[in-house]
N, C-alpha and C positions, 0 to 999 in steps of 0.2 A: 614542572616536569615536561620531557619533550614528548610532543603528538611524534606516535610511529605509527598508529593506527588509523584508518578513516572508514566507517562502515556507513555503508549506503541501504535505505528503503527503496521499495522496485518500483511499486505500482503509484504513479504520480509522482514519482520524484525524479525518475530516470525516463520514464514513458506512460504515454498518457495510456488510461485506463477508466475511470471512473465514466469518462462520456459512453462508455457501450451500458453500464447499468441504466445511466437520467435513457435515452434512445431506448432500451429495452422496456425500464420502468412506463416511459409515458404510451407505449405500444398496449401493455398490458394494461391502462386506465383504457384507453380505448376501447380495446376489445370486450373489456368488463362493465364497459358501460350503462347496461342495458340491469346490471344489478345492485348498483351502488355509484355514488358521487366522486372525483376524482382524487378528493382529498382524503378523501376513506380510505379507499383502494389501496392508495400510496401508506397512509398509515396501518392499513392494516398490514402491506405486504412489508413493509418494512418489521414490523412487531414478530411478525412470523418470522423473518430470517436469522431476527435476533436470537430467537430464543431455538431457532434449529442449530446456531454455532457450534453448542458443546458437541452435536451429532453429524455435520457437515464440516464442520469448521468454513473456512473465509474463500473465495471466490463465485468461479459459474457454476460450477455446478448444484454448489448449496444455493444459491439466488433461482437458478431453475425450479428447482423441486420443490423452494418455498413457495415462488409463483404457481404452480401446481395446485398446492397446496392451500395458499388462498383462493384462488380460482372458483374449486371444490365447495369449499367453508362461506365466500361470498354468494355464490350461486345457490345454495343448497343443494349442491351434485348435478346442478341442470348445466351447467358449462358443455357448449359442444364439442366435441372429438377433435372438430377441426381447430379452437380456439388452444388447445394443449398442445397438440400436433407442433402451432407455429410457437407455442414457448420452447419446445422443443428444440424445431430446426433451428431460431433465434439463437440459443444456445452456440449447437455448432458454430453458428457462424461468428459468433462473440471469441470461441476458445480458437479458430482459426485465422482472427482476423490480424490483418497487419503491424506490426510494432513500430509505431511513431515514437520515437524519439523526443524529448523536452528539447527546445535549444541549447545550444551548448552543451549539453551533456560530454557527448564524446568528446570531444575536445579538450573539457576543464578534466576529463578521468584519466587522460590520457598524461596531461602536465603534472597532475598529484601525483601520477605514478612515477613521472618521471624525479619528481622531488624528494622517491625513498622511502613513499607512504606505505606501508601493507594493503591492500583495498578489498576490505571483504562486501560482500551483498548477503544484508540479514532481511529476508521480505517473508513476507505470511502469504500464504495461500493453497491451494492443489498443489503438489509436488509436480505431478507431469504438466500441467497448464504453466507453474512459473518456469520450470525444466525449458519447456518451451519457446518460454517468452525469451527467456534469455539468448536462449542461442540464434533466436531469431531476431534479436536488438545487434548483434554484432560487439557486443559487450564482453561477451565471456572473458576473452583472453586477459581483460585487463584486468579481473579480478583473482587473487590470490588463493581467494576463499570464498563457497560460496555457502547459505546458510538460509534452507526452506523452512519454516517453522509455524506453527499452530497460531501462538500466543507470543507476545513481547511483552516480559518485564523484569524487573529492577536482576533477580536471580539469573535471568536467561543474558542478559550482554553481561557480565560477570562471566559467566560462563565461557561465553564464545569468545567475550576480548582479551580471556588468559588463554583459550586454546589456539588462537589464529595473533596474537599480539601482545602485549605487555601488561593486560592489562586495562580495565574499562578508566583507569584513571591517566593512563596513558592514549586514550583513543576519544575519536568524537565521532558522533551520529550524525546521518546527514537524514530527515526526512519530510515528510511534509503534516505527516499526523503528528498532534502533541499529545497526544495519548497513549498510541505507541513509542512513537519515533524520540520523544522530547522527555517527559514527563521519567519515566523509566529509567531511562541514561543516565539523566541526571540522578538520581536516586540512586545509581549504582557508582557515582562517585567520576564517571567521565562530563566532556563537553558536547552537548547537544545545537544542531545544527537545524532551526525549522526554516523549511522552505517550503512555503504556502502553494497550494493546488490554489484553480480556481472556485473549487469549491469542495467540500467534505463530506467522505459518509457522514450520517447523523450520529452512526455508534463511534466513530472518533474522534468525536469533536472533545475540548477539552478546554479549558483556559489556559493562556499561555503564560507561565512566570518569569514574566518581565521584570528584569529586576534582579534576575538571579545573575551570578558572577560568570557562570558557563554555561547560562542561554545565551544563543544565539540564531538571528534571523539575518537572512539574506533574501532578494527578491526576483535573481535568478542565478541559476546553478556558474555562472559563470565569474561570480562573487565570490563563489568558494577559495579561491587559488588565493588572494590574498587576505582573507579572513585567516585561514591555514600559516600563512607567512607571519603571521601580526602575532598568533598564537606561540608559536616555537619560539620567535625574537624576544617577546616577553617571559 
């Protein structure tokens, strides 16, 4: 069947993102120092965020309040004012900082669009933070469709790739999680597309199946144009 669809993950696949968490993360072993070892710190704040998901859901401002939140729980309430303050301001400056771009991005978005693809953006996170990101990656126009969502799986691109395309069996996923991105897609019947960050949340990590007829890895986005070619001809 022929690809008319191509749906893109936001954060680490089109622009980097995850280095403002490790740079926030390793601030906050710091500061917390004085109550716990660093690899505690990290596990513990990581366990916290996880389990605030169902009530934050994914970004900064759930990663703030969980940092808060352990802070509080590691100290036993002795954390100073001033130590919350800078989780705080860190924040801001996390949800306004700059949109770096992955290489190639714009460039390869711009060629699949020119080859007749539909191009939607399916990413998780705060609505107004990705709202944001977007329009400040210079990205927008080139997507068809765009698609802020909680959660990714097998039900949700079924969803979106009959409301925005033909179809999840007609469409491939491009992302860099195999647990959203890969694992799912495929599961709903399209072709999945991993294109590895340099490194992963721990909650996304996932095994990758190798082996399956519609995984597919590439090792930068700039491989997609004739991965995409090679699919349709066959």
């Amino acid at each position: 069947m022929t690809i008319t669809t191509i749906a893109f993950d936001g954060d680490d696949t089109l622009w980097h993102n995850e280095p403002l968490f490790w740079a926030s993360t390793r601030r906050f072993q710091e500061l917390l120092a004085p109550f716990s070892e660093p690899q505690a710190l990290a596990d513990r704040l990581f366990a916290t965020e996880v389990a605030n998901l169902a009530l934050f859901g994914y970004g900064i401002k759930g990663f703030v309040l969980s940092m808060i939140e352990t802070a509080i729980e590691v100290s036993g309430g002795q954390v100073p004012n001033g130590v919350i303050q800078e989780f705080l301001d860190r924040g801001k400056e996390m949800l306004a900082h700059p949109v770096h771009l992955l290489g190639g991005v714009a460039e390869t978005l711009a060629v699949v669009r020119s080859m007749g693809l539909r191009l939607v953006l399916i990413t998780k996170g705060d609505l107004f933070d990705q709202e944001s990101k977007l329009a400040r990656s210079g990205l927008a126009e080139l997507f068809h469709a765009v698609e802020i969502v909680s959660e990714k799986d097998e039900a949700l691109y079924r969803r979106l790739l009959l409301r925005h395309g033909d179809g999840a069996e007609r469409a491939v996923m491009v992302g860099n999680s195999v647990r959203s991105d890969v694992l799912p897609m495929l599961a709903a019947g399209g072709h999945a597309v991993h294109l590895p960050y340099a490194t992963t949340w721990a909650h996304e990590r996932a095994e990758a199946p190798v082996g399956h007829a519609r995984y597919h890895r590439i090792e930068e986005m700039a491989e997609l144009v004739g991965l995409l070619a090679g699919l349709n001809r066959s």
